[in-house]
N, C-alpha and C positions, 0 to 999 in steps of 0.2 A: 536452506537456500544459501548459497554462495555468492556474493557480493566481489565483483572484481571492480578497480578505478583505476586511475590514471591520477595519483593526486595532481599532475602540470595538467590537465585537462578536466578537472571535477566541475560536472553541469552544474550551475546555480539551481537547478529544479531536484528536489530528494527525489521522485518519482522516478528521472531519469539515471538516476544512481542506484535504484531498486529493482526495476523490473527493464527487461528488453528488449519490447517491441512496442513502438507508440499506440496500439489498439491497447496492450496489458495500462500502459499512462494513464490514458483516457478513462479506464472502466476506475482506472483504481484514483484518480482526480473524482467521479463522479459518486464512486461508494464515499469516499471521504466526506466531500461535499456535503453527500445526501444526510450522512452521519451528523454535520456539523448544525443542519438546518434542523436537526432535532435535539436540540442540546446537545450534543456530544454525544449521544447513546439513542439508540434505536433495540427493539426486540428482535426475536428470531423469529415471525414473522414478516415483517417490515422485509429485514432483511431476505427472506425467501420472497416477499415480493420486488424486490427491489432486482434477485437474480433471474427471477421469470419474465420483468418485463425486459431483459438484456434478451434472454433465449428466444423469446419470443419475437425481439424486435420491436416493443412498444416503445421503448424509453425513448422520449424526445428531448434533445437539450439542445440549449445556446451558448452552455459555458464554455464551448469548445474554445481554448484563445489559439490554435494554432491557424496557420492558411493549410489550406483551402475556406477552411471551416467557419472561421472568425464571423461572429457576428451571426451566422446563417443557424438557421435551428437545424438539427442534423437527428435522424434517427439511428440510435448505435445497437448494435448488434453484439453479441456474446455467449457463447454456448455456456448453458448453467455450469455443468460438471467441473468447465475448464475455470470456469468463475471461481469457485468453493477452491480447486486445486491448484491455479498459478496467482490466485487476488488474495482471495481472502486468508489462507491459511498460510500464506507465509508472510501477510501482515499480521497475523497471532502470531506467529511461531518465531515473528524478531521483533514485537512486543508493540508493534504500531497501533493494535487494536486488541482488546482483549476482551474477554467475554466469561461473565457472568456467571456458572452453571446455574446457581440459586434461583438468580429476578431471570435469567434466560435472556439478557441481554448482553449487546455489542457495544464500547465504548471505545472511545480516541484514548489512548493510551501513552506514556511518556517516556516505558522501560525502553524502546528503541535509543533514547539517548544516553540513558544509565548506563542499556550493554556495551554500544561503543566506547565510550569513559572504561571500561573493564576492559575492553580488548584495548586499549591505547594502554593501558597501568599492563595487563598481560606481555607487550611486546616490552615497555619500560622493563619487567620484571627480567625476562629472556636478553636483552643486552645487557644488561647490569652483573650476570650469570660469569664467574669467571672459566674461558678457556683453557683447553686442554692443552697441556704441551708434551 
């Protein structure tokens, strides 16, 4: 996943610095959430129910804090597939959530701030690089 900002414009919300469309916010505020409400870590069950009741249209929430929404219980919608391919796996795959093989679970993860720390020392390391003349 490819990460573009604006650092003179960086949203106060990580969310909105991760992903690009407020439906992708929502789902990935609500996996987060759902994560948090179980210590930190959920199975891979949980989590395939947690993407079925999106596909299907079950999941009912109030944590919505945006308007329209605020306040109202809102049923959100989210095609499985697209869940596993634009949610969850590129929150593994920049360390926000990482997962288990062994216990076959999902946990909140920290490497997301380790990597950026590496790519700030990476660009440190590239101007420090003496030029060609």
């Amino acid at each position: 996943m490819v990460m573009l900002f604006d650092r003179f414009n960086l949203p106060d919300d990580i969310y909105e610095v991760i992903f690009a469309t407020k439906q992708q916010i929502i789902v990935a505020k609500l996996l987060i959430g759902m994560i948090k409400e179980n210590d930190d870590e959920i199975n891979k069950t949980e989590m395939s129910l947690f993407a079925t009741k999106l596909h299907e249209g079950d999941l009912i929430t109030d944590l919505i804090d945006e308007a329209p929404y605020k306040g109202k219980k809102v049923k959100v919608s989210y095609n499985k597939r697209q869940f596993y391919d634009r949610i969850l796996t590129p929150m593994k795959s920049m360390g926000l959530i990482d997962y288990d093989l062994y216990k076959k679970t999902y946990k909140l993860s920290d490497h997301f701030n380790k990597e950026m720390i590496r790519v700030g020392l990476l660009w440190l390391k590239e101007m420090r690089k003496p030029g060609k003349k």
